[in-house]
Backbone as CSV, one residue per row, in Angstrom:
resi,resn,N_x,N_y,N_z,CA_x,CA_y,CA_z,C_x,C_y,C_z
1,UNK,0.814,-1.190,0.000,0.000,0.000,0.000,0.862,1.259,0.000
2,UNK,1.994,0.854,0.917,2.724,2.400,0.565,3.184,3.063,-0.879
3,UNK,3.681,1.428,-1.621,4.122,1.732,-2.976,2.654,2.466,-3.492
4,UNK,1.733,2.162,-3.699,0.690,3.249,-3.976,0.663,4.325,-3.497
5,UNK,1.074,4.608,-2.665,0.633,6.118,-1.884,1.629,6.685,-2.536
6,UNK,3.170,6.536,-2.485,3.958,7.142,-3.094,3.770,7.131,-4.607
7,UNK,3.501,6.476,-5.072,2.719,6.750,-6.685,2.400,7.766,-6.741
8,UNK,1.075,7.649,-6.016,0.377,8.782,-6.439,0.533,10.220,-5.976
9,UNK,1.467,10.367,-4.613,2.213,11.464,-4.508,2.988,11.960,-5.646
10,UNK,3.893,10.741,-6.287,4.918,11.180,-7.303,4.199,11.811,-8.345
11,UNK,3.086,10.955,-8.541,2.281,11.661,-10.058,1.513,12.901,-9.685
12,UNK,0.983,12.913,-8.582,0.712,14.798,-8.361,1.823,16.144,-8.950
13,UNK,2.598,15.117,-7.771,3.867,16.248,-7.972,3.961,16.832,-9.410
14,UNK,4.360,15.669,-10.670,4.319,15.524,-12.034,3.355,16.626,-12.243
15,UNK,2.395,15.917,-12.027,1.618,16.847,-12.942,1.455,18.167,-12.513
16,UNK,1.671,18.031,-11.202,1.268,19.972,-10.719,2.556,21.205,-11.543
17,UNK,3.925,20.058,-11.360,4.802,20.299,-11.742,4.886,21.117,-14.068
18,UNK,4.718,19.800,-14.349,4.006,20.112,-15.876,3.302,21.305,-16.036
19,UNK,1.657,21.104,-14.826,0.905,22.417,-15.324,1.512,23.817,-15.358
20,UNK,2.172,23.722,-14.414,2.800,25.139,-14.008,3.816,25.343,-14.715
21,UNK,4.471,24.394,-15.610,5.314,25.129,-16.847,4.549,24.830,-18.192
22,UNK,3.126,24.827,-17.612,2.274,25.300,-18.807,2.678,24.228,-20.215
23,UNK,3.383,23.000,-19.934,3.298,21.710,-20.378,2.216,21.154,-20.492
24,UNK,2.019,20.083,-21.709,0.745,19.164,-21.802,1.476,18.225,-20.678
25,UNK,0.176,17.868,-20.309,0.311,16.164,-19.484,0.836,15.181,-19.598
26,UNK,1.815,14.258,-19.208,2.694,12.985,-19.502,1.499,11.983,-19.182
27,UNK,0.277,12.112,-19.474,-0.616,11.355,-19.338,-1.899,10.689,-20.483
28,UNK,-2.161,9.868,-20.732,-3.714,9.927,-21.767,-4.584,10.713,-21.331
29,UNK,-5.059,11.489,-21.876,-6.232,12.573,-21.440,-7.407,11.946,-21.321
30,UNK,-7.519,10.956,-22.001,-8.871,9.950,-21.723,-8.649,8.662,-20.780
31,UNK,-10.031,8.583,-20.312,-10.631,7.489,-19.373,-9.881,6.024,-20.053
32,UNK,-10.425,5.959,-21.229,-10.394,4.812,-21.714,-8.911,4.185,-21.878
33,UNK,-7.698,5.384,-22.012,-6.521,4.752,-21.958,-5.853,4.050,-20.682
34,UNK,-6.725,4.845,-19.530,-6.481,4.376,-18.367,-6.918,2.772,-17.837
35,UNK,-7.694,2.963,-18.405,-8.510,1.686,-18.515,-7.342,0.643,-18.770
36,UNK,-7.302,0.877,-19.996,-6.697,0.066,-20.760,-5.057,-0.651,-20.511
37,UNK,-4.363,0.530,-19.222,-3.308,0.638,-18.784,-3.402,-0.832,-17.429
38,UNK,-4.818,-0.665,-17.027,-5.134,-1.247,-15.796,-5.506,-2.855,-16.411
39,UNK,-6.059,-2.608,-18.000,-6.308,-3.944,-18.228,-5.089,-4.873,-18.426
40,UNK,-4.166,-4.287,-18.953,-2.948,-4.953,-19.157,-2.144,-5.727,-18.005
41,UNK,-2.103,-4.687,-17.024,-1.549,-4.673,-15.683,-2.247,-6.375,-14.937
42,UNK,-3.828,-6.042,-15.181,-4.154,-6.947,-14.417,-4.672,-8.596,-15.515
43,UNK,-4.309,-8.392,-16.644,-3.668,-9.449,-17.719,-2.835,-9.828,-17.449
44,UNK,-1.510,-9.394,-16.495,-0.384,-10.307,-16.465,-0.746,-10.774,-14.982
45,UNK,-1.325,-10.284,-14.326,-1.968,-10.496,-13.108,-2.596,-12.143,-13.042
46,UNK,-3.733,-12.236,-13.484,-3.913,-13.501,-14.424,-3.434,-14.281,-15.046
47,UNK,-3.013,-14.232,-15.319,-2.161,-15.212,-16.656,-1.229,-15.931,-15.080
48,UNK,-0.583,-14.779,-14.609,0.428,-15.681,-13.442,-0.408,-16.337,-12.261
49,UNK,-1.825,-16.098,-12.259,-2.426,-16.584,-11.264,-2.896,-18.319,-12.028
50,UNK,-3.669,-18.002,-13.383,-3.492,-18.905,-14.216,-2.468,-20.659,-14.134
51,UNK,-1.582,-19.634,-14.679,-0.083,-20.750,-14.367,0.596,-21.289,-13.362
52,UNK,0.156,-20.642,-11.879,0.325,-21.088,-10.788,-1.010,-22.015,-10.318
53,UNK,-1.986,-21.870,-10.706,-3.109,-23.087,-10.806,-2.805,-24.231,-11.619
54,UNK,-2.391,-24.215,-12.288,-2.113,-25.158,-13.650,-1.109,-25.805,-13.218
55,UNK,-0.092,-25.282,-12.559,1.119,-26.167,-12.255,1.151,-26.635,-11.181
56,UNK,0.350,-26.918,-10.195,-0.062,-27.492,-9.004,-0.217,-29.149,-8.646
């Protein structure tokens, strides 16, 4: 849980950082890429939960 917290501290920072030199975002501006970031994430998530069932 901490590794999350510091995440998302780091990515504030980022971005507060960016806005204020009036930079675009190091981010997808849409929902759906986020999504899509999380689907991947939790695709390999699976797959290793998967293969640790399977090899039992």
């Amino acid at each position: 849980m901490k590794e999350v917290f510091m995440a998302l501290i780091a990515g504030l920072i980022v971005g507060m950082l960016f806005k204020f030199l009036k930079l675009p975002l190091p981010a997808p501006p849409v929902f759906s890429a986020v999504v899509g970031v999380f689907g991947v994430y939790f695709g390999g998530v699976v797959l290793d939960w998967i293969m640790k069932f399977i090899h039992q």
